[in-house]
N, C-alpha and C positions, 0 to 999 in steps of 0.2 A: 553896637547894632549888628558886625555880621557876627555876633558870637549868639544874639539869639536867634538869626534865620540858620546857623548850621544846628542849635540844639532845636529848633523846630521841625527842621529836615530832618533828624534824627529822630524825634517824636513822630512823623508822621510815616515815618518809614517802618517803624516799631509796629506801630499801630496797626498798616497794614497787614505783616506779614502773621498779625494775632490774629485777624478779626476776617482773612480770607478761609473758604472751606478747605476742611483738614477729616484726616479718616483714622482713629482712635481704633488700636488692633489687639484683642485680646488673644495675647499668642501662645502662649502654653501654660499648662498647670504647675506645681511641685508637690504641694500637700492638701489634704491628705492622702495617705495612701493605704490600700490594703494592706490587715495585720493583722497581729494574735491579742485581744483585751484592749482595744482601742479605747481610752479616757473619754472626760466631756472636756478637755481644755485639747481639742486640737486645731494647731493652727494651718489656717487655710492663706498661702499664697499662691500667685499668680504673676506671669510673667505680660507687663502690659507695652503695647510698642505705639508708636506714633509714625505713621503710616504715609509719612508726610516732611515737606521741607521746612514747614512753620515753626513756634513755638506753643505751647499748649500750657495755658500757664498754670498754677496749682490751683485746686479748687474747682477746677474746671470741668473735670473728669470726676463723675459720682461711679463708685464700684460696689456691688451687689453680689450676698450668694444666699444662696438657701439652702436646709439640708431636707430630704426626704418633701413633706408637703406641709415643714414647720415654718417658723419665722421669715421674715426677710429681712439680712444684717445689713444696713447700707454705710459705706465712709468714703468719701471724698479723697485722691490724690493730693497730698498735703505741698507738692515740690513741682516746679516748671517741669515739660518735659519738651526739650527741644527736639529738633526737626529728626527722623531716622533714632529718635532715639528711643530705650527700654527701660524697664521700671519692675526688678521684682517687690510685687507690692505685698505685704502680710497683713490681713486684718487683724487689728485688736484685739475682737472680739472672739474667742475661739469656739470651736466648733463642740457639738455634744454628739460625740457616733460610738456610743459605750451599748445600745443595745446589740446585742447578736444577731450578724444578718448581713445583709446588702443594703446602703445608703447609696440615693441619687444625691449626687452635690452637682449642684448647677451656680455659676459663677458668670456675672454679666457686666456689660460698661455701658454708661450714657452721657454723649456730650453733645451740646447744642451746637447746631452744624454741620454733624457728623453725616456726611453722608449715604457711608461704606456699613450697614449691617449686618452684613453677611460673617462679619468675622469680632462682632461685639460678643458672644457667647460661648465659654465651656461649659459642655456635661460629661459628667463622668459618674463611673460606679465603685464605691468605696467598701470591700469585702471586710466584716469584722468577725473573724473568729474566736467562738470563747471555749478557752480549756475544757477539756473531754473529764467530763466523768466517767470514769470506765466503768463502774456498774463491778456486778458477777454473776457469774452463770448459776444458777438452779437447777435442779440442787441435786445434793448425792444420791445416788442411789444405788442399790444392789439389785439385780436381777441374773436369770436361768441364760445361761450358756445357749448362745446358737439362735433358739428361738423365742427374741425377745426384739422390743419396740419402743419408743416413748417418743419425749419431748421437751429437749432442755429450754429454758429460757432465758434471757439477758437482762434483769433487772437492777434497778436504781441507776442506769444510763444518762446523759446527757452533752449532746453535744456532740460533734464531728461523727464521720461517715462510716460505718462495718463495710469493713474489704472483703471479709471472710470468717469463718471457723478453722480451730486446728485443733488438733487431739497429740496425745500424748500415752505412749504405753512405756515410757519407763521412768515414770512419777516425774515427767515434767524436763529431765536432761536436752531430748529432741522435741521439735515439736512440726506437724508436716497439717496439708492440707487437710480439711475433711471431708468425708465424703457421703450425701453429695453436698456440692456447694450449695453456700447460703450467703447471702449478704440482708438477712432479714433478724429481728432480734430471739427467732426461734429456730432449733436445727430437731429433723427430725431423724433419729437414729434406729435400726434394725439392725439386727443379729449380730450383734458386739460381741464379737469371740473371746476377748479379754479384758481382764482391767483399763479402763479407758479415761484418762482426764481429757477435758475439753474446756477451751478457753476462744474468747472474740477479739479481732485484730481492729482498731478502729483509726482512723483518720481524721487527723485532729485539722487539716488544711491549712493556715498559716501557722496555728499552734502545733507542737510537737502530738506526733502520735501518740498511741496509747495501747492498753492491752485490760481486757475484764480478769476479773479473778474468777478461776476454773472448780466447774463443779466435778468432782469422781462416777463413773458408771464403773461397781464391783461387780465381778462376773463369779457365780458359782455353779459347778460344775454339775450337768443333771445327775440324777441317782444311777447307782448300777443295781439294777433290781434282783440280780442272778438269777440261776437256772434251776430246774428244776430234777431230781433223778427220782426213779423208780417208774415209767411208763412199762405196761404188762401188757399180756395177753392172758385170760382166765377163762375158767369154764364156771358158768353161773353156779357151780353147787359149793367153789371154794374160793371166791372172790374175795381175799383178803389180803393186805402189805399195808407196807408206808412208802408215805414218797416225802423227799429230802430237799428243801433250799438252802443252797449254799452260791458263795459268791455275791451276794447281795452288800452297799456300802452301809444302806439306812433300814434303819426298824421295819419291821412286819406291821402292816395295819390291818389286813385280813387276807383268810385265805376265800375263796371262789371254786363253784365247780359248777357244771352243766351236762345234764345227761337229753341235749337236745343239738348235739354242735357247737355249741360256744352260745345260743340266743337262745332263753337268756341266759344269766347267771344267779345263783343263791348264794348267800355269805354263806362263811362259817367263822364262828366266835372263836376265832384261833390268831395269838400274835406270836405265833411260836414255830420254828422253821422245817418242824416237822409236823405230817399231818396221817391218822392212822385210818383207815377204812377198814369196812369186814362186811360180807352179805350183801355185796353188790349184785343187780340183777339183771343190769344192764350199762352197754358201755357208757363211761363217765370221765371229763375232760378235769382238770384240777388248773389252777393258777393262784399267784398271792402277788396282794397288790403291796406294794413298799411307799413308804411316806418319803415323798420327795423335796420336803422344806420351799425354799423357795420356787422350787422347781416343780413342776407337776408331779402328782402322785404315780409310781410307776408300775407296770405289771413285768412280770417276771414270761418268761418262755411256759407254756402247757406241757401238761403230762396227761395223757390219755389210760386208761385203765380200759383196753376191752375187754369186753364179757362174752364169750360163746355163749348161746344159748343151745340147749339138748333140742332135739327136732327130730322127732318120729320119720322112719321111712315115706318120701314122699308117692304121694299116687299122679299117675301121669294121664294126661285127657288124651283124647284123641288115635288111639286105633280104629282100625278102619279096614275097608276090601274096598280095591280099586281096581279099575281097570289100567293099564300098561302104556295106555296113550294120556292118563292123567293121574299119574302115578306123582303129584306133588301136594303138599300139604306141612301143616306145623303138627310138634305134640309138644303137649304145653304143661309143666308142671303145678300141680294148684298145691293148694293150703302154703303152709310158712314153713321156709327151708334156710339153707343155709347158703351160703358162696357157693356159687356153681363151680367145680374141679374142671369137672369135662362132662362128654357124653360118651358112650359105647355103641353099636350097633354089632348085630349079629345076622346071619344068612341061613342059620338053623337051629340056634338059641344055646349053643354050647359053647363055641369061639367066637370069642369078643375082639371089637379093633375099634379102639380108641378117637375120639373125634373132638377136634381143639374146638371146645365150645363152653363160656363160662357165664352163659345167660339162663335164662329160664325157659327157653323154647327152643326146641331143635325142626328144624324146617328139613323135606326132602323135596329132591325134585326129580323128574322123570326116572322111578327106580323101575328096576328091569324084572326082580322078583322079591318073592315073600321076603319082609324084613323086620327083626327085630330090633327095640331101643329101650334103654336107661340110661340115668343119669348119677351123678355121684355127685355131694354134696361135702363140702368141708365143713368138719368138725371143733375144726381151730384145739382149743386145747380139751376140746368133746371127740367122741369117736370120730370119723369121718360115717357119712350116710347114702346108700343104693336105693333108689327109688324099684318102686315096682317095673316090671316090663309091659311097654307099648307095642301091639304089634300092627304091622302094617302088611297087608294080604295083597298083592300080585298078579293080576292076571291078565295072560296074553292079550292079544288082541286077534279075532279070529280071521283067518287068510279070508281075502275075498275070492268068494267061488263067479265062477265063469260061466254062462248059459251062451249054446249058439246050434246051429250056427246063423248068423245073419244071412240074409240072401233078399235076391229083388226078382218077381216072379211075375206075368202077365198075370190080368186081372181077372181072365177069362176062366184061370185056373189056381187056384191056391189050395194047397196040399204040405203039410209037414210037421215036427215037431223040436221043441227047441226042448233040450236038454242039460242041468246043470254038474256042473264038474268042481271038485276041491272043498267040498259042506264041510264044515266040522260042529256046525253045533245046526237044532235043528229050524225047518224053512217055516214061518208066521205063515206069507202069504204072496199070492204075484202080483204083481202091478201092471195095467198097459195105460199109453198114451197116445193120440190121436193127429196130439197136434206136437209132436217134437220135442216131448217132454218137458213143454212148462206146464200140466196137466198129469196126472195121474189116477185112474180107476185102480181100487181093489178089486181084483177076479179071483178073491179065492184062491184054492187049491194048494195048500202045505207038501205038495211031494216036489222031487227033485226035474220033474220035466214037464212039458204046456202043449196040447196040441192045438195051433192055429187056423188047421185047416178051414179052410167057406170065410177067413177071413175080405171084410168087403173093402175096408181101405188103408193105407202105408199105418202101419201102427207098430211104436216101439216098445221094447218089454223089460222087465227086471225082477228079483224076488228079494221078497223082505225075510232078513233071519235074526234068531236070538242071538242079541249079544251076551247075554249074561250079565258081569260086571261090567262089561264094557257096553258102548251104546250100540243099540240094536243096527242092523247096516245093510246096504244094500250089495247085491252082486253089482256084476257089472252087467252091461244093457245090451240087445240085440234086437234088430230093424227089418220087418218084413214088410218091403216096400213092392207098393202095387203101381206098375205100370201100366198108363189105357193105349190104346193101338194110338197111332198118330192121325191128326186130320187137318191135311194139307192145305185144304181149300181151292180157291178156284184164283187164274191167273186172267188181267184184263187183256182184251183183243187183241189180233193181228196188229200191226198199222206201218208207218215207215219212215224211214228220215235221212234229213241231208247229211250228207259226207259230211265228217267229222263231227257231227254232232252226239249227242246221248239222248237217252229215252227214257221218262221216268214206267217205272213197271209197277203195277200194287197186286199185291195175293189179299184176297178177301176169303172170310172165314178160315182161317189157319188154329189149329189147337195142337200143338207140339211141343216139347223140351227144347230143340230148334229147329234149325233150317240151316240148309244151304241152298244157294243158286248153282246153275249148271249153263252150259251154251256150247252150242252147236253149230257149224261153221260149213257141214257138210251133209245136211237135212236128216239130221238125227242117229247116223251112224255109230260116229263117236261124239261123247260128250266131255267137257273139262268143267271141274270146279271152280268155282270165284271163290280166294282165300277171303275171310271176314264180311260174310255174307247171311247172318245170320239174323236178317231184317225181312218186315214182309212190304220195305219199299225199298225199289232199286233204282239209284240213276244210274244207266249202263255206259259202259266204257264208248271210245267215241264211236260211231260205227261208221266201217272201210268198206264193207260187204255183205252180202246177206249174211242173219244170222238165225236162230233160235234161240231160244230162255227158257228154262223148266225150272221148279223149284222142289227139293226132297225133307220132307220133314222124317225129325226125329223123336222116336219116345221109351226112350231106357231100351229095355229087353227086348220091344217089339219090334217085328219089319216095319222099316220105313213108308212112306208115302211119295208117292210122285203126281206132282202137280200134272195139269192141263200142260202145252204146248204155246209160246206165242210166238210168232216170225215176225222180224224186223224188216222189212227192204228197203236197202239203202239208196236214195238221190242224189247221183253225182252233182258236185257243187259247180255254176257254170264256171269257166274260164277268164278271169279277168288278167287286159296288158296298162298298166301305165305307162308306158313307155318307154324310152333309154334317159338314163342320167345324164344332168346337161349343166356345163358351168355359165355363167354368166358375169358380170361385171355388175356392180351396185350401182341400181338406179335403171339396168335393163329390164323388161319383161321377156316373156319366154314363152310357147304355147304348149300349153299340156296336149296330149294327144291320146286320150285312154280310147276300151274298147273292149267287149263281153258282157252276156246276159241281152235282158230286152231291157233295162233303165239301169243305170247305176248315179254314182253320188261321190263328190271328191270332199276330203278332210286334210286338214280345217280350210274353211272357206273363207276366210278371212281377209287372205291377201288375193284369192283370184273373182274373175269377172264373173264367173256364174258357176259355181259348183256344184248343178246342175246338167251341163252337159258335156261333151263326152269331151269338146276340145277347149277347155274355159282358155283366157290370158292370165297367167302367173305374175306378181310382180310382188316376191319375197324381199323382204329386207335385210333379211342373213338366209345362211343356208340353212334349208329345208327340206324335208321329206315329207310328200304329198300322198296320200295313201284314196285308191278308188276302187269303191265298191259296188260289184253287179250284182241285178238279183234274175231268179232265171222263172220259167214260170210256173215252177213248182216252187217256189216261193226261197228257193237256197240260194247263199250267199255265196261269192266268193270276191277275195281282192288280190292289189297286185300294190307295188309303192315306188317313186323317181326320186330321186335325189335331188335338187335343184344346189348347184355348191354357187354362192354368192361371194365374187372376191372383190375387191378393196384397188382400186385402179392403181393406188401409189404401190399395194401390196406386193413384195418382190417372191413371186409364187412360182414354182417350177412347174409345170404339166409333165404327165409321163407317159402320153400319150401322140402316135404320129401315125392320123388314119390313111393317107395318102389316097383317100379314093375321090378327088375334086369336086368335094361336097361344099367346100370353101369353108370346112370347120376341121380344126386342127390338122389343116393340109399342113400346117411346117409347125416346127417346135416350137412353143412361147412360153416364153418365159414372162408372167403378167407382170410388170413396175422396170424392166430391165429399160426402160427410156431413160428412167431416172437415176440411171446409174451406168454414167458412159464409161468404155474400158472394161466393160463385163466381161471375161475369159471364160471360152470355154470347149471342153475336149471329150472326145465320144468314142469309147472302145470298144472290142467285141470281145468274149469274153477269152480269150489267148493274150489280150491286152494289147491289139493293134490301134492303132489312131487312123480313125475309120475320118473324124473329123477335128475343126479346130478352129476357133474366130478370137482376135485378142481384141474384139469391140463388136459384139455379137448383138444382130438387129432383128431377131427372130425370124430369120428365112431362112433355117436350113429347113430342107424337105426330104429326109431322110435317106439320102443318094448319094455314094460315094463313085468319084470319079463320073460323073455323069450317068451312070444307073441306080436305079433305087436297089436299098439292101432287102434282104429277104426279110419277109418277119418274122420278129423273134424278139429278144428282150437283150437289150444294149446295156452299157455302161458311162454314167461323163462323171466330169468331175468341174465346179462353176465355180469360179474364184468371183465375187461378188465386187462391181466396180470403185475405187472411192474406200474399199475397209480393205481390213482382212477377215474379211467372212467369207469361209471356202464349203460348198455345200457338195455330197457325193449321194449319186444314187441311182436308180434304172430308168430305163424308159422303152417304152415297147410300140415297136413300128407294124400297122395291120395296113392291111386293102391292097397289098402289091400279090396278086394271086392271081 
């Protein structure tokens, strides 16, 4: 009996520890793995763990995998797997991953119970590489040295990756990059300077690398076409030779010539390295083109055969008579000539002097006299050839003659004759103008002199003469100008004016060249001129005292004019007093006290009681100058101006005045603000530097008396040490009223 309650306690303990939750851990792969020709028999295991204290007993755990998005192989954990413990499991069934490529392999676990899903799944990626077919490159070929191109190819390829190209110039020993790179199954090549193999580097990834079989690029060298000998110079009547190719590697295919410059060309049925000419007539270029096989066909260097042609003495255009101010021009060779050598000129058609000139036009410019030209022409293997002579004719330019004399004459009389000097070729006709020579009349008359006389107004003259070659010209000009008497006109009345003032003056009907004003100071005795006075309105200087005004007009050659007379008399301006200047304190008033004329008027009236009459109240706010204006009864102004000084009570201000006459203003010295600054020093000398006085707490009572009498007046000296600082002030002060 207790032997089956302890194997039933053993059964139920079993039982338990199966059928509690347990977590099934798919923990690592092994195979397959990535490779080179992976089979269809590989096997796939897996590393499975039990995630838990329990047992897990066989059969219990189904295992799964799949390749790519083919079957699903399912098998069952055939063995227990106890608690913490692992199970490299291999299916069966093995795996098919033979095609070429990348396979997903996914590998999975399921057990009833399981709670843990997170780690029931591997996936993974299975690389299968399959052996490289290396193919070869395409294909041989020969081509031209330097400038050449193409396009090798990598055919019957298969399989793993091109790294690159490489070539090879000593049939294949080295073999180095190429250029440029390519990792594509085509390489494009230019200007292969030599023999060239080329073969493809490929990557076979898990299988062994590989290498293509290499196509040849033959390089063959271009032609050397050689040169050509026998280039000539000839004269068309015996244009005959040969000309010779030599140096050439490959055959003659034709020869070529051009009698237009090189464009175009005409064959000649010639394979043969010499070519003969005869009775050429004109210059002719020669070349032979050489067969260049693979290479382009080549031409050989030119040979030029010129031909002089004979050419008749040229005739030259352009002689000519010039005049000496336009003595520039071309002469121009016509018809068909040869090279130009040079030119010549001559000065009297016997001695020649050479002029570096090889065109067909000779140009002069301002020549001085008669001149001859020709031209010389090259002959080449023909004579050399002298044009006919050009001449070019010279001539002065003639002096300008001079007519005079000028002169300026009253209108009342005109009389004289203007006569011309220096003619050398002869007088057309005279010219006059009226108005200043932008006009001109023809008057006739081809001799050398004009009489003016009974002339009626300013008119200037000239005469017209042959120029010849040159252009017809004028003398030079002369000006007989008419002066009318002057008319001064008339000056406005008498009349008169206040002191200092000015007067304006008008002259009516004036007709002159100018004017000047004149004044008189001592009723016409003697006169002075006013400098810059050549108006007929004057506003006169201010007037002090009587004066006079006259005015003088002027007209070229004639006597002057003298105005009319006007007198000025002058009205003393009344007498105005403002009064004495007067200090005050800010916030005092103060009374004006003017006086003169019969009404006068104080400015600005602003701050006083009536500025209006003669004695207003002041009450400035700073200091001020009050200006008062009388008027008298002739209507004249005058004024006078007070000072009003406005000080600052705290303001520590020195006065430098001591009137002593017991007006009860500035009877003693004051110093304005010295309350506010006790211990104020102060000392008073005369000017030998005696100490007349002296207070070391000064209350503004001295009264300018030393020793008990007053000083004389006069102008003293202190010197004020300012109470409380060191501010020391030095200056004068002047004591009046002791008299």
């Amino acid at each position: 009996m207790l032997l089956r309650y302890i194997f039933l306690l053993i059964l139920l303990t079993t039982f338990s520890s199966i059928t509690r939750a347990q977590d099934v851990w798919l923990q690592n792969h092994f195979s397959p793995n990535s490779g080179c020709a992976l089979t269809t028999t590989e096997t796939v295991t897996v590393l499975i763990n039990n995630n838990s204290p329990g047992i897990m007993p066989s059969n219990t755990i189904q295992v799964y995998y799949r390749i790519d998005a083919g079957a699903i192989v399912n098998q069952a954990l055939s063995s227990n797997l106890t608690g913490w413990a692992s199970w490299n499991f291999s299916f069966s069934v093995p795996a098919n991953l033979s095609a070429c490529g990348n396979h997903t392999v996914k590998v999975w676990v399921a057990r009833a119970g399981d709670l843990n899903h997170n780690n029931d799944t591997l996936l993974w990626t299975v690389q299968n590489d399959c052996p490289i077919v290396p193919g070869t490159v395409t294909s041989d070929i020969t081509v031209c040295q330097g400038a050449n191109a193409g396009t090798l190819s990598l055919t019957g390829w298969s399989y793993g990756t091109i790294t690159g190209w490489e070539s090879s110039t000593n049939g294949g020993s080295t073999w180095s990059p190429a250029t440029p790179a390519s990792t594509t199954p085509s390489f494009a090549y230019t200007n292969v300077a030599q023999t060239t193999q080329y073969h493809v580097l490929i990557d076979g990834g898990y299988c062994p690398d590989d290498t293509s079989g290499f196509a040849t690029i033959s390089i063959q060298t271009p032609p050397v076409p050689g040169t050509l000998a026998g280039s000539d110079s000839l004269c068309e009547n015996m244009a005959n030779g040969t000309i010779t190719l030599s140096g050439n590697n490959q055959p003659v295919v034709q020869w070529e010539y051009s009698t237009t410059g090189g464009a175009p060309w005409t064959t000649v049925s010639n394979t043969t390295t010499t070519l003969n000419y005869s009775g050429l007539t004109t210059t002719t270029i020669y070349r032979v083109l050489v067969d260049g096989a693979i290479c382009a066909d080549a031409y050989s260097d030119t040979a030029m055969i010129y031909v002089d042609p004979v050419y008749p003495p040229t005739v030259l255009a352009g002689s000519d008579s010039l005049c000496i101010t336009n003595a520039t021009g071309f002469i121009i060779a016509t018809g068909t000539f040869g090279p130009v050598l040079n030119w010549e000129f001559s000065n009297n058609g016997f001695a020649w002097n050479s002029i570096n000139n090889q065109t067909g036009s000779q140009g002069y410019t301002n020549l001085t006299q008669t001149t001859y030209y020709r031209m010389f022409t090259e002959g080449g293997h023909c004579p050399d050839v002298i044009s006919d002579t050009a001449v070019i004719f010279v001539q002065a330019i003639p002096a300008q003659p001079t007519i005079g004399p000028s002169d300026t004459v009253c209108a009342a009389s005109v009389v004289g004759i203007l006569n011309m000097t220096g003619a050398t070729t002869p007088v057309l006709n005279w010219d006059s103008s009226i108005d200043g020579g932008n006009n001109w009349t023809d008057i006739g008359n081809p001799t050398t002199s004009y009489d003016y006389s009974g002339q009626a107004v300013t008119t200037v003259y000239r005469a017209f003469l042959d120029g010849g070659f040159c252009p017809d010209y004028y003398s030079d000009t002369a000006i007989i100008k008419l002066d009318s008497a002057p008319v001064v006109g008339v000056l406005n009345q008498n009349g008169s004016a206040c002191e200092f003032t000015s007067e304006d003056l008008h002259l009516v009907g004036s007709l002159a060249d100018s004017l000047f004003w004149q004044f008189s100071t001592d009723n016409g005795v003697t006169w002075q001129t006013i400098p810059d006075s050549d108006t007929i309105d004057y506003n006169t200087f201010a007037i002090t005292q009587d004066v006079e005004f006259q005015v003088v007009a002027l007209n070229g050659v004639c006597p002057p004019a003298i105005s009319n007379t006007v007198a000025i008399t002058m009205l003393p301006s009344p007498i105005a007093d403002a009064g004495v200047d007067t200090a005050i304190y800010l916030g005092e008033t103060v009374t004006l006290n003017g006086s003169g004329g019969i009404t006068g008027i104080w400015m600005p009236g602003s701050t006083l009681s009536d500025s209006t009459i003669t004695n207003p109240v002041a009450t400035p706010p700073a200091t001020m100058t009050y200006a008062y204006y009388v008027i008298d009864a002739s209507g004249c102004v005058g004024g006078d101006t007070v000072v009003i000084t406005v000080m600052d009570p705290i303001q520590f201000n020195i006065r430098n005045v001591i009137t002593m006459n017991n007006d009860n203003f500035n009877d003693t010295w004051n110093i304005t603000g010295v309350e506010f600054f006790p211990m104020t020093s102060v000392k008073v000398f005369n000017q030998y530097g005696k100490v007349l006085y002296e207070n070391e707490d000064y209350k503004n009572d001295w009264d300018g008396s030393f020793k008990g009498a007053q000083l004389p007046n006069g102008t003293y000296y202190y010197v004020v040490l300012k109470g409380g600082t060191e501010e020391e002030y030095k200056g004068t002060i002047t004591l009046l009223g002791n008299e």
